[in-house]
N, C-alpha and C positions, 0 to 999 in steps of 0.2 A: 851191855849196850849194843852190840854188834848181833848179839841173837834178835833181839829187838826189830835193830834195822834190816838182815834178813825177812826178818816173816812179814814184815810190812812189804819190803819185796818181792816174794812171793806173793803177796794179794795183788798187787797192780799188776794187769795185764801190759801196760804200755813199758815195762822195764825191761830191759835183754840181759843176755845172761853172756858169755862166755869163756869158754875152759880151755886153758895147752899154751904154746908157746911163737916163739916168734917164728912166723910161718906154715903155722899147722894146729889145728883142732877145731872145734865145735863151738857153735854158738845156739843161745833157744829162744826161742820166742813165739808169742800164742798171740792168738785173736780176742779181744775182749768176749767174743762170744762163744768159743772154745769148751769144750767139756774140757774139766782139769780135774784129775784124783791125786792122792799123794803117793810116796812112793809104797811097797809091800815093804814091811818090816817096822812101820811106825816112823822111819825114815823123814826130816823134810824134806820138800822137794816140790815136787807137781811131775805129772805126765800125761799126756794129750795122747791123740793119734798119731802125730808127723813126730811124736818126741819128747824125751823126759830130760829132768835134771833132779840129782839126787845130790843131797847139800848134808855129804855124812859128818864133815869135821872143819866144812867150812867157820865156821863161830869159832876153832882154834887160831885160827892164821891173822895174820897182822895188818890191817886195815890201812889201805893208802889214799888220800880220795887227791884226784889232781885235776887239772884243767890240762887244755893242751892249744895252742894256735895253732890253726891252718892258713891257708891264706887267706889273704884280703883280712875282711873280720870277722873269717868263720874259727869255730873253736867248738872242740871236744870236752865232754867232762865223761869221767868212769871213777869208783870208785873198787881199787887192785886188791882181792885178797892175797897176798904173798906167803911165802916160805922164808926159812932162813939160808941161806944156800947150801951149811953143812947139812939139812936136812933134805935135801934133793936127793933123789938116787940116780947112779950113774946113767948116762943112757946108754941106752940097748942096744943089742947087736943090731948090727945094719941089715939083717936080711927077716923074711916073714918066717913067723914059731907061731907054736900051736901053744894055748895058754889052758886048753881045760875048760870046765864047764863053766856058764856063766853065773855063780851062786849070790852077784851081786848086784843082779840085773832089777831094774827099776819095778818088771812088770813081776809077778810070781810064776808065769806061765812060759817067762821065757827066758826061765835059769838052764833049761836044756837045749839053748844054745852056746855055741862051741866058739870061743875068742882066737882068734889070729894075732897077735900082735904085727902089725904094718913093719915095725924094725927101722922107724922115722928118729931124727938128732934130735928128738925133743930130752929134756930135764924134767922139765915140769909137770909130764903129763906121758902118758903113754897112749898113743890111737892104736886103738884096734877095729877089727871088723867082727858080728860077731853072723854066724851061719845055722842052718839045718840044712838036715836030710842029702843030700844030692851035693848040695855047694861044700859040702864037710871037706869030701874027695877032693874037689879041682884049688877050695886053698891048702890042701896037702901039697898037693902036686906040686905049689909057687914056693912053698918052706925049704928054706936055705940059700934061698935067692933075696936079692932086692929087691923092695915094692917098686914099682915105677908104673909112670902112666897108665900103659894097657893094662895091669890089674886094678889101678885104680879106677878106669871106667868102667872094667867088666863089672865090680861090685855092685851096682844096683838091679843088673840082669841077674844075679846070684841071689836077689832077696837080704842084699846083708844088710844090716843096723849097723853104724858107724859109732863106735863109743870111746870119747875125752875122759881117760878118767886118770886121778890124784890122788892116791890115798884110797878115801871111800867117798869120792867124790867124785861125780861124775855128766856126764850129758852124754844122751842115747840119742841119735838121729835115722830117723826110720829113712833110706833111701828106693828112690832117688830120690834130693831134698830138693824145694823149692823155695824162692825170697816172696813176701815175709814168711817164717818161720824158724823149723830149726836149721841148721846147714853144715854140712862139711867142709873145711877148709884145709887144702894143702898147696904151698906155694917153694915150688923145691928154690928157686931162686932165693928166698930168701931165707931159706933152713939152711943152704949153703953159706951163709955170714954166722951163722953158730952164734946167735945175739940169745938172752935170754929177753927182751924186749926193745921195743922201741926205741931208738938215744932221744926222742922228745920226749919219754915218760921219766918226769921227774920219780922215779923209785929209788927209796935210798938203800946206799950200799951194804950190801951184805943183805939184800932180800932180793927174792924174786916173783913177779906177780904169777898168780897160779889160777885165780878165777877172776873174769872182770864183770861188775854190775855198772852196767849202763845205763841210768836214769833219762827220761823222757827230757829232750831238749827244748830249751824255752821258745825257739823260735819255728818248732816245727807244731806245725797247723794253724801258721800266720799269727802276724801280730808277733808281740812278746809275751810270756806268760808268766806274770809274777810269781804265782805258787811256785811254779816249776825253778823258779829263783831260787826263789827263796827255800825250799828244799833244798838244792843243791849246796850254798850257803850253808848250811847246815853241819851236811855231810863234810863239808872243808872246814868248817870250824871242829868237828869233833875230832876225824882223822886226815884233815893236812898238815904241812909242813908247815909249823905255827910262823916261824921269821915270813912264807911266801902270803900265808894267810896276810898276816899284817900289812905285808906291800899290797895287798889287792883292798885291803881295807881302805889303806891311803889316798889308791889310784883314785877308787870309787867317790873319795870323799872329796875330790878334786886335785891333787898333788901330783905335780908334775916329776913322778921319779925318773932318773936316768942309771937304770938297773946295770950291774957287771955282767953276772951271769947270764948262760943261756936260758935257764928256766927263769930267775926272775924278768928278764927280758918276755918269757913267753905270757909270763901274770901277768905283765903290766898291761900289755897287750890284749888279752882278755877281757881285764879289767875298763881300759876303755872302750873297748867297744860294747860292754855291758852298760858300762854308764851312759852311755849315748843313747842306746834304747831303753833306760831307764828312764831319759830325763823324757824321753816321748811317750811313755807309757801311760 
């Protein structure tokens, strides 16, 4: 079911993608009218010009799908591909190493470039940078040191690709990146709390989200958009957390719950403000 939902994600240009941890990695996203190829190797995936994403084992990992409150009566949905956490691998040394060629790279043409490992607290996901010719030298030079800021801006002057990757999983972002598309994220404030995600994201214990798919929101491009509901719907009925499903069932159906919990507190929440542009829909 999950290879499934995949590849129907992959076809919609309006879904996002994102790969790493709290604080730092990659996200993708294309233009409906983008040239998109798959990856080299028979790979799922897609890859554009500004950036690819390679989905080598994502269909193994454990499907979370949640909602999230923001304020007023804004709210998130993603649905978390996670790990189990004894399967995370330590994270890596604090400072920038030289990884070897890149034989895993999305495009074929550009396995012959050379990976840096950044040396960021991520679990989840390892950022790298990945170089030719000339830039080979100057990330020698930063190896055994700490990434910080001014290597991080030099990177796009360097011609480097910034790649999120898990396993055989991954997101390549051609820099410098631009919004909309693919993008680089690094936010040392908040790698510095060593969270493995969000305390809003209901994930259950003993996982950790490692890729997130972002389905298109029902309130964005005005109005409300049923389909877009009701897809999402979907998604929470096959991989939510069946007790929160049910409280958002209730809400929707009129039920005035008075939740304990933080998350069910955030459903409930959700949930009315769904109903409310449901009943005007």
């Amino acid at each position: 079911m999950l290879r499934a939902v995949l590849d129907r994600a992959l076809a919609d240009p309006a879904m996002g993608w994102s790969l790493g941890g709290y604080g730092a990695g990659a996200t993708f996203r294309r233009d409906p009218g983008e040239p998109a190829t798959p990856p080299c190797g028979g790979r799922p995936g897609l890859v554009t010009p500004r950036g690819a994403l390679v989905l080598g084992e994502a269909d193994t990992l454990v499907p979370v799908a949640y909602e999230t409150a923001l304020g007023g009566e804004a709210w998130s949905q993603a649905l978390a591909l996670c790990r189990p956490l004894p399967l995370l691998p330590p994270r890596p040394a604090p400072v920038v190493s030289e990884r070897g060629r890149d034989d895993a790279a999305a495009r074929d043409g550009d396995r012959d470039g050379v990976l840096f490992c950044l040396g960021l607290p991520l679990r989840q996901a390892r950022l790298m940078a990945r170089v030719r010719e000339e830039a080979v030298s100057r990330l020698r030079a930063a190896c055994g040191r700490p990434a910080d800021a001014a290597l991080w801006a030099a990177l796009p002057a360097l011609g480097a690709v910034l790649v999120a990757e898990s396993g055989r999983d991954r997101i390549e972002v051609a820099l410098p990146d631009a919004h909309p598309g693919p993008r680089a994220q690094w936010f040392d404030r908040l790698l510095r709390l060593g969270r493995l995600h969000a305390a809003t994201a209901p994930i259950p214990a003993g996982l950790a989200p490692v890729i997130h798919l972002h389905p298109p929101h029902p309130l964005d491009g005005g109005g409300y958009d049923l389909a877009r509901h009701a897809a999402f719907e979907a998604l929470l009925a096959c991989f939510g957390d069946p007790e929160l499903v049910a409280l958002k069932r209730r809400v929707l159906a009129g039920e005035a719950a008075v939740p304990r919990t933080r998350a069910a507190r955030a459903v409930a929440r959700v949930a009315r403000a769904q109903r409310r542009h449901l009943a005007s829909a």
